[in-house]
DSSP file (Angstrom, degrees, kcal/mol; ACC not computed):
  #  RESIDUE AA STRUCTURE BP1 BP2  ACC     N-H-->O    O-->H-N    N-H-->O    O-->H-N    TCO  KAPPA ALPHA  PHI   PSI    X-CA   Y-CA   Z-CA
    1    1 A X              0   0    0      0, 0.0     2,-0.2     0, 0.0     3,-0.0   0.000 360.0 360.0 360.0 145.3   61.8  -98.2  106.9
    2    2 A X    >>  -     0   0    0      1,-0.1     4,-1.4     4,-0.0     3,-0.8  -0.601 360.0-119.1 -84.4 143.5   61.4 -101.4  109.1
    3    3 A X  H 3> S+     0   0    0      1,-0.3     4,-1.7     2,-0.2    -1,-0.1   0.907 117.1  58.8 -81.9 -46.4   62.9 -104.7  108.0
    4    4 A X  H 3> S+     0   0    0      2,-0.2     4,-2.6     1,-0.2     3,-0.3   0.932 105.7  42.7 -20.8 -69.7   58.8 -105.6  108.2
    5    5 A X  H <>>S+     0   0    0     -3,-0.8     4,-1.4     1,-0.2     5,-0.6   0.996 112.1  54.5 -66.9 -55.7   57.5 -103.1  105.8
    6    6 A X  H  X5S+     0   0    0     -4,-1.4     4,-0.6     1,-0.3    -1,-0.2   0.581 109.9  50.1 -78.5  -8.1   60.4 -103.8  103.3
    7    7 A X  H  X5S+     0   0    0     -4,-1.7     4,-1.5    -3,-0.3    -1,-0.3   0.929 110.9  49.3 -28.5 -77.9   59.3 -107.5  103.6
    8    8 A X  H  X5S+     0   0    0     -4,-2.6     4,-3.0    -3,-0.4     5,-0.2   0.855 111.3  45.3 -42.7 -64.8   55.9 -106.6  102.8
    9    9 A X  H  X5S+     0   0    0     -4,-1.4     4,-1.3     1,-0.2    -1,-0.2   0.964 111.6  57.2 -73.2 -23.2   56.5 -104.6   99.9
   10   10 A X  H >X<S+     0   0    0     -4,-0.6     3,-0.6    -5,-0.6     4,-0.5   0.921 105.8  46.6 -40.4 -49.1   58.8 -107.1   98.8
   11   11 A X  H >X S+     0   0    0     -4,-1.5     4,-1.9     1,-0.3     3,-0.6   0.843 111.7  48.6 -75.5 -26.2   56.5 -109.6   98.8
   12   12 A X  H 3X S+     0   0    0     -4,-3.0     4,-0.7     1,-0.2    -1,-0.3   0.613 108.8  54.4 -64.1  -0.6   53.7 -107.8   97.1
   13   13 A X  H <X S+     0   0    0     -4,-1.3     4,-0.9    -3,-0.6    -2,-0.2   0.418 106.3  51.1-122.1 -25.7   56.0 -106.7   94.6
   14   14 A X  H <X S+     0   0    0     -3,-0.6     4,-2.9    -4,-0.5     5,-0.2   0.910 117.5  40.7 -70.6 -60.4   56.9 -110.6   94.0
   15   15 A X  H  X S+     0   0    0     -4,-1.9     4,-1.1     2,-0.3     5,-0.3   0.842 109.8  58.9 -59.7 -39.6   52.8 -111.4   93.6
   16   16 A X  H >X S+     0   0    0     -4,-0.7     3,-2.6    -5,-0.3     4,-1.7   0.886 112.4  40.9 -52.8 -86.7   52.4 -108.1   91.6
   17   17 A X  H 3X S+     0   0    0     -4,-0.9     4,-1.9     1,-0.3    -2,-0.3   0.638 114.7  48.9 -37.9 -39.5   55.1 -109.8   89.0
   18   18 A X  H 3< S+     0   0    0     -4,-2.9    -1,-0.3     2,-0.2    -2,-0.2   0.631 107.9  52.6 -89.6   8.5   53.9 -113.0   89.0
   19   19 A X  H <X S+     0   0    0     -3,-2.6     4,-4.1    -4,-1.1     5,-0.2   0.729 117.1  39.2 -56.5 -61.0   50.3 -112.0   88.4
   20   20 A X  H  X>S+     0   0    0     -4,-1.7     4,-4.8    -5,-0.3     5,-0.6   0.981 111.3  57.0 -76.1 -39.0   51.4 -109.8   85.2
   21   21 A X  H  X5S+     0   0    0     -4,-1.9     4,-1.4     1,-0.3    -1,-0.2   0.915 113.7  38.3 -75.4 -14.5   53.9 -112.4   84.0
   22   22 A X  H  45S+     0   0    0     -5,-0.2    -1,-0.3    -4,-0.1     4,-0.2   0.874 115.8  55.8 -87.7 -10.6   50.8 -115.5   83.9
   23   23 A X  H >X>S+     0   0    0     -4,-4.1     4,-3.0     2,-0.2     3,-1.3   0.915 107.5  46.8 -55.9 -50.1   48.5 -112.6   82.6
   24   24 A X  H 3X5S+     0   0    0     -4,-4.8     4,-2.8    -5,-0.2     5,-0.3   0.996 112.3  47.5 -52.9 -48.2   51.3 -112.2   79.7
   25   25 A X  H 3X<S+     0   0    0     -4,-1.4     4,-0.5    -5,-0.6    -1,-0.2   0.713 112.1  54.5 -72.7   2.3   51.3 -116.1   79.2
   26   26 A X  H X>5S+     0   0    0     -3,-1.3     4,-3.7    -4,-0.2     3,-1.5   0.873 110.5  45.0 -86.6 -61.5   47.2 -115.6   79.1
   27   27 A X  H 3X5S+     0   0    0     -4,-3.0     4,-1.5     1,-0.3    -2,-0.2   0.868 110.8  51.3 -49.2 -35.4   47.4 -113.1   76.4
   28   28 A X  H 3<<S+     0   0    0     -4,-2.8    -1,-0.3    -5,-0.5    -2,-0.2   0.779 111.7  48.7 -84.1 -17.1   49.8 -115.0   74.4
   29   29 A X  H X< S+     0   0    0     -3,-1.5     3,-0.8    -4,-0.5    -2,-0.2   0.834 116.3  39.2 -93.7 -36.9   47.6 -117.9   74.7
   30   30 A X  H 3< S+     0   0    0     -4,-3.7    -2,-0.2     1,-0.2    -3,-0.2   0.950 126.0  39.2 -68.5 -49.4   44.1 -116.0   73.6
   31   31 A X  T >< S+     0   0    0     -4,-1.5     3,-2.7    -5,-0.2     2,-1.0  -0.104  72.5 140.1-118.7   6.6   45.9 -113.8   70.9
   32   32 A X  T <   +     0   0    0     -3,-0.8     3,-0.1     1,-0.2    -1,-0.1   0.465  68.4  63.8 -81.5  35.0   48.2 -116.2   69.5
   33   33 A X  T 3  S+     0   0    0     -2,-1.0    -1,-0.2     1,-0.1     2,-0.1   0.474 102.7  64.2 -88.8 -10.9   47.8 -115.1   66.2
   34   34 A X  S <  S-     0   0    0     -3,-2.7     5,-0.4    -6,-0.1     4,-0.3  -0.497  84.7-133.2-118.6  58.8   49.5 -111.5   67.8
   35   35 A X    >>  -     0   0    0      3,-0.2     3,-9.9     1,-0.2     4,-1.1   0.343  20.1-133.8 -63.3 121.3   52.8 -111.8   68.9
   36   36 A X  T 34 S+     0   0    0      1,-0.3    -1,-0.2     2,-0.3     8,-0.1   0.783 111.8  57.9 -33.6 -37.7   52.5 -109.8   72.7
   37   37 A X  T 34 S+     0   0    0      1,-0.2    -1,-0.3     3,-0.0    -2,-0.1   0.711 106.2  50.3 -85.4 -12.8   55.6 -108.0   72.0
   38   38 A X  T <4 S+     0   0    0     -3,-9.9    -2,-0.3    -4,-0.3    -1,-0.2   0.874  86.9 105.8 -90.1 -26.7   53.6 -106.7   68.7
   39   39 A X  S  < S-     0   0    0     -4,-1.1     5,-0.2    -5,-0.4     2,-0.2   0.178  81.5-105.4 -51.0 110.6   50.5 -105.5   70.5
   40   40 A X    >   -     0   0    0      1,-0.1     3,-5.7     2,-0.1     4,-0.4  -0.378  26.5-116.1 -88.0 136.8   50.1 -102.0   70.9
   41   41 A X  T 3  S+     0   0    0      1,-0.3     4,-0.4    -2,-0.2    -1,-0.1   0.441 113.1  46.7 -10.0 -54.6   50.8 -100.5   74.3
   42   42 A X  T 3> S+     0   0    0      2,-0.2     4,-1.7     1,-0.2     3,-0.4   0.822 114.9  50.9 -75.1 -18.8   47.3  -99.2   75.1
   43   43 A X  H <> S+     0   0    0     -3,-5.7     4,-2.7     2,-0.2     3,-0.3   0.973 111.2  44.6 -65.3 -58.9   45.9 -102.6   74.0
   44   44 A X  H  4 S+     0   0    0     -4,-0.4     4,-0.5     1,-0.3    -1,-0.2   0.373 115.6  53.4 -68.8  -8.1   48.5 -104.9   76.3
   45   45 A X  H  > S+     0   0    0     -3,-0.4     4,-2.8    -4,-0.4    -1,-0.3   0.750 107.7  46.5 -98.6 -51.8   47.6 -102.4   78.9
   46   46 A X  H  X S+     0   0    0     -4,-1.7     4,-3.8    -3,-0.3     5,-0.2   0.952 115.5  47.3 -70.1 -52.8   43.7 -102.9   78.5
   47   47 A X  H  X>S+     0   0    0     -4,-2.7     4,-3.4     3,-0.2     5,-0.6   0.929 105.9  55.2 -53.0 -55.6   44.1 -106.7   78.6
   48   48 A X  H  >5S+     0   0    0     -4,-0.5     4,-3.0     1,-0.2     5,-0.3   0.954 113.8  45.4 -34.6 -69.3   46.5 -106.9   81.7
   49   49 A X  H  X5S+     0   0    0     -4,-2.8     4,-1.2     2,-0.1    -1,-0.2   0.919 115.6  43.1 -36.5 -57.8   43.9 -105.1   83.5
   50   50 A X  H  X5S+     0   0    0     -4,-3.8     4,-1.3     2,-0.2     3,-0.3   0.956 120.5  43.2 -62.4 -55.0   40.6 -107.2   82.2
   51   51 A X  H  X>S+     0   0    0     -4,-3.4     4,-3.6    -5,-0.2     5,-0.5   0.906 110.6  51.3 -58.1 -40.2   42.2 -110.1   82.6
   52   52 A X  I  XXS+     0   0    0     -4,-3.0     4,-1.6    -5,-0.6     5,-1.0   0.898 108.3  50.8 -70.3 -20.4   43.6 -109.4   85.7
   53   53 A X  I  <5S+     0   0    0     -4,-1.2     6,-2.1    -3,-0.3    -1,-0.2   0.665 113.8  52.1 -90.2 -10.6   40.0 -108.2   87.5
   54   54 A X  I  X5S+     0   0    0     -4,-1.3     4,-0.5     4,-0.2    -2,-0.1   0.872 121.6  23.1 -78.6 -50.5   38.5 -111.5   86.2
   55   55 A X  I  <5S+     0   0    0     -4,-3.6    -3,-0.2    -5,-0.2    -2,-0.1   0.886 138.7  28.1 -94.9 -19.6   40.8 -114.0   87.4
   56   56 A X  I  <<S+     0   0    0     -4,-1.6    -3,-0.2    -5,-0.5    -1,-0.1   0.599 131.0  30.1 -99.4 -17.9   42.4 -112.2   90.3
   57   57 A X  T  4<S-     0   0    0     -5,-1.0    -2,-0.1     2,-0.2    -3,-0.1   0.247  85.7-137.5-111.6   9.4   39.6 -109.7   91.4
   58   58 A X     <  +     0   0    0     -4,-0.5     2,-0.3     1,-0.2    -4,-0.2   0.695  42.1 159.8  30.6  35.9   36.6 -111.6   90.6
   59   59 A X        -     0   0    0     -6,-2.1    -1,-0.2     1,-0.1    -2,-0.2  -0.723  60.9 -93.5 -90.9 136.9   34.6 -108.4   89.0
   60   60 A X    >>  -     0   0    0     -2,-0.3     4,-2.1     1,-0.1     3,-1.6  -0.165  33.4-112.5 -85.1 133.7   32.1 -110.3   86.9
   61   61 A X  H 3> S+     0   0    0      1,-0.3     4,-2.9    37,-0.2     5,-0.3   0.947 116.1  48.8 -50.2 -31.1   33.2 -110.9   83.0
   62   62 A X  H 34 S+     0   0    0     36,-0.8    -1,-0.3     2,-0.2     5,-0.1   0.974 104.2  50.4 -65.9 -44.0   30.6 -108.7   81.8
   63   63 A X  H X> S+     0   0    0     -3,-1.6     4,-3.4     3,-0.1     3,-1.0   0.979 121.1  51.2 -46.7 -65.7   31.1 -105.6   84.1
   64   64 A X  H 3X S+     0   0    0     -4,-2.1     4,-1.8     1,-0.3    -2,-0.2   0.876 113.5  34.5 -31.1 -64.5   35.0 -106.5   82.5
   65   65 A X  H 3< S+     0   0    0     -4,-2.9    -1,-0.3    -5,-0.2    20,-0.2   0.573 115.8  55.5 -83.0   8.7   34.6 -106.7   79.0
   66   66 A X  H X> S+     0   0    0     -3,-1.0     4,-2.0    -5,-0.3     3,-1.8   0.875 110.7  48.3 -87.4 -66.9   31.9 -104.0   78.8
   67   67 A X  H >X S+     0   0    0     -4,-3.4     4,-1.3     1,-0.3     3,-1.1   0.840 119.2  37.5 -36.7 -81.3   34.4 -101.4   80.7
   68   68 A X  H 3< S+     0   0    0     -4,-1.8    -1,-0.3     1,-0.3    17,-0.2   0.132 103.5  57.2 -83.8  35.4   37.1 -102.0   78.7
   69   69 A X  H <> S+     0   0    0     -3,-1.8     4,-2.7    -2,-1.0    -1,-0.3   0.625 113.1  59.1-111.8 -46.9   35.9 -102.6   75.1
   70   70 A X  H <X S+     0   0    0     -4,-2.0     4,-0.7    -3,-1.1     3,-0.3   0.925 108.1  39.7 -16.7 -87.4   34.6  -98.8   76.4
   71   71 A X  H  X S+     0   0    0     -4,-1.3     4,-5.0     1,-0.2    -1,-0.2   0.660 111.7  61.1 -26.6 -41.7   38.3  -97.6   77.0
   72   72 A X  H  > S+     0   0    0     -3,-0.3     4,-2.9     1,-0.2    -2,-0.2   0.924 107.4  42.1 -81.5 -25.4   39.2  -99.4   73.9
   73   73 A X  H  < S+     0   0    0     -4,-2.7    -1,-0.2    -3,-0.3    -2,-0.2   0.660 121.0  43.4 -80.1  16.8   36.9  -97.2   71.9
   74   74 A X  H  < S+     0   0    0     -4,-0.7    -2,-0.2    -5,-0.3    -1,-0.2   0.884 130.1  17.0 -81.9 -63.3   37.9  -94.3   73.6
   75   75 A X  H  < S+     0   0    0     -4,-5.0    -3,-0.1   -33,-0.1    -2,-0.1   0.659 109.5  80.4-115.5  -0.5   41.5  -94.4   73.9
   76   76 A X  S  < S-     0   0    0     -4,-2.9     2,-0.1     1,-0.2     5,-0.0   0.120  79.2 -81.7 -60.6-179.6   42.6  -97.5   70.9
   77   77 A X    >   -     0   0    0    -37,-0.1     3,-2.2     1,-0.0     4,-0.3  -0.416  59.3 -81.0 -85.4-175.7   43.1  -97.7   67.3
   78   78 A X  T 3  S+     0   0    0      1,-0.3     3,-0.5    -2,-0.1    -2,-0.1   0.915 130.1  34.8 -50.2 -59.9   40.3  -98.1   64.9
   79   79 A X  T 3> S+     0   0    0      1,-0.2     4,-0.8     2,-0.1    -1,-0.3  -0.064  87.8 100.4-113.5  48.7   40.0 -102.0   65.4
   80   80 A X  T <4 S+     0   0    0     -3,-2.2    -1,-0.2     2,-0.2    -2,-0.1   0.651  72.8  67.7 -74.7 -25.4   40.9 -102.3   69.5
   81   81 A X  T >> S+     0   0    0     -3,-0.5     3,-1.3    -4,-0.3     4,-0.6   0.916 109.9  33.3 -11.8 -91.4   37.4 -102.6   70.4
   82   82 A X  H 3> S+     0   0    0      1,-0.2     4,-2.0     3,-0.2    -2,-0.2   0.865 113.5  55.5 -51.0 -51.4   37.2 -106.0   68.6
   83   83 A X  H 3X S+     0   0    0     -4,-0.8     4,-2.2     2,-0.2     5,-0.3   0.653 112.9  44.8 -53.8 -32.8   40.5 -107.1   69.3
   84   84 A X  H X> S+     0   0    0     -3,-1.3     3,-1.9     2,-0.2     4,-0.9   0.693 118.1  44.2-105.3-108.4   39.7 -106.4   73.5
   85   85 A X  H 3X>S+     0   0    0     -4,-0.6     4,-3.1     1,-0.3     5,-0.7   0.608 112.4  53.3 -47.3 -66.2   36.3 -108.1   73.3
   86   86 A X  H 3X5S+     0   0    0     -4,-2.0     4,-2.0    -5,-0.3    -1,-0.3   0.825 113.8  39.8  -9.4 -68.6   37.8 -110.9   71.3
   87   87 A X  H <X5S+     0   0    0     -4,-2.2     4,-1.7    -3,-1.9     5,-0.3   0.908 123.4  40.3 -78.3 -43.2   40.7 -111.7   73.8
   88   88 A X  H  X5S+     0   0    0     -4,-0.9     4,-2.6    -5,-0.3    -2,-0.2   0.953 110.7  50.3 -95.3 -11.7   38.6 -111.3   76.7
   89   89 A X  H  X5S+     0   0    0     -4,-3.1     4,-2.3    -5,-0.2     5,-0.3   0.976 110.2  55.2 -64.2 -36.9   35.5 -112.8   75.9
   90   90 A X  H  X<S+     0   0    0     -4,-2.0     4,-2.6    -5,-0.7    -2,-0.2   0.941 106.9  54.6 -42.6 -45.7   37.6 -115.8   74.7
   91   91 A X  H  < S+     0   0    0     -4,-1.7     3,-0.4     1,-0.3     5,-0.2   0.962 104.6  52.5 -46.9 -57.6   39.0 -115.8   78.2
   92   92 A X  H >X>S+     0   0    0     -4,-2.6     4,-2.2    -5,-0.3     3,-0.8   0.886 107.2  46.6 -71.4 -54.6   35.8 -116.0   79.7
   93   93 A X  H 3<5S+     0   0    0     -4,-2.3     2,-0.3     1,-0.4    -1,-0.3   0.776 121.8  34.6 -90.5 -24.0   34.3 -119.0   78.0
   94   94 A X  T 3<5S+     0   0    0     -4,-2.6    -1,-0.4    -3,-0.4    -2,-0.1  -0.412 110.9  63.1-113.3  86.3   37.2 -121.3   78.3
   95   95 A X  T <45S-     0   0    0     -3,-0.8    -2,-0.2    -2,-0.3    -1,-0.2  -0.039 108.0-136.1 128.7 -80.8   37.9 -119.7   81.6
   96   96 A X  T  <5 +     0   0    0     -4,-2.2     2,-0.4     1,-0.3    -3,-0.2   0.798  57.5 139.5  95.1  66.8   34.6 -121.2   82.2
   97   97 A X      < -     0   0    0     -5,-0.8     2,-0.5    -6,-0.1    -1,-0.3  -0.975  62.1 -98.8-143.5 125.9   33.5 -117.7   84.1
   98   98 A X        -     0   0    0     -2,-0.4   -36,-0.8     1,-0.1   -37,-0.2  -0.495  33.1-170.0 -77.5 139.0   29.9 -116.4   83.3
   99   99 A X        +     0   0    0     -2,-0.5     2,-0.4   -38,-0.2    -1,-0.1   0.788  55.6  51.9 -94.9 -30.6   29.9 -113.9   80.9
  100  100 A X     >  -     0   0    0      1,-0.1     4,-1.4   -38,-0.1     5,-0.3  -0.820  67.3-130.6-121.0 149.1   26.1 -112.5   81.0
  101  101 A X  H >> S+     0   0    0     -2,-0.4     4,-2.6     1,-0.2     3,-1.2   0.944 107.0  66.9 -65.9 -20.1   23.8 -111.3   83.2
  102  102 A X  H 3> S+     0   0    0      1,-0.3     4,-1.6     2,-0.2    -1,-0.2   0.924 102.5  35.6 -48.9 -56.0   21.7 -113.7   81.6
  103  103 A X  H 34 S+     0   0    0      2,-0.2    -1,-0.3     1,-0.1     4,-0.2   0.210 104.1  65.5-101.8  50.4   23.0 -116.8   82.4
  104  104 A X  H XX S+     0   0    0     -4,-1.4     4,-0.7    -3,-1.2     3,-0.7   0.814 111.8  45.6 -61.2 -60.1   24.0 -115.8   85.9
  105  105 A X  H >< S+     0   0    0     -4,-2.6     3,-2.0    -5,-0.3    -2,-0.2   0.932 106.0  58.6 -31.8 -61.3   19.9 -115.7   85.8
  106  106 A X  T 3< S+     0   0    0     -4,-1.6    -1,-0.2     1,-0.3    -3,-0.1   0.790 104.5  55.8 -61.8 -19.4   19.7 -119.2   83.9
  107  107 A X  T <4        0   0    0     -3,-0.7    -1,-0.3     1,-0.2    -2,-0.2   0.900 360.0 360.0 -33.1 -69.1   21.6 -120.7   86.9
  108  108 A X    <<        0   0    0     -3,-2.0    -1,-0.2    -4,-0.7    -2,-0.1   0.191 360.0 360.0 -55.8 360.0   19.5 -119.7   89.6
């Protein structure tokens, strides 16, 4: 491998980790009633994602929290659903990131 590529992935591999580690400090801030380290797995997995395709992929908070409130009733416990719309709709309003197609509309 070329001193180039092993640069590269280094530095994505820096940005990867300092992505998830302000996404932890995001979670800990929406949730702090949930200590991060108590959070079960598929949950802290669902959040990492949502949060991360709102503030780092710009996919539109609604697309977000719709998809994964989905996932959570799919593949959570009984109250993971709420728990995942909870933490990322919170996101999104003091975020300050439109949350509905409505007011995207009301904008206009």
């Amino acid at each position: 491998m070329s001193d180039k590529k092993v640069a590269r992935r280094a530095s994505r591999h820096l940005a990867v980790k300092t992505m998830f580690s302000k996404i932890k400090l995001i979670i800990r801030a929406y949730a702090p009633e949930f200590p991060y380290e108590k959070i079960a797995p598929i949950n802290k997995a669902l959040l990492v994602l949502g949060i991360g395709e709102m503030k780092f992929l710009g996919t539109p908070p609604v697309v977000v929290i719709n998809e994964y409130v989905e996932l959570a009733k799919e593949f959570g416990e009984e109250k993971s659903a709420s728990f995942i719309n909870g933490v990322l709709d919170n996101f999104r309003k003091r975020a300050g990131l439109k949350g509905s197609r409505k007011e995207e509309k009301s904008e206009d």
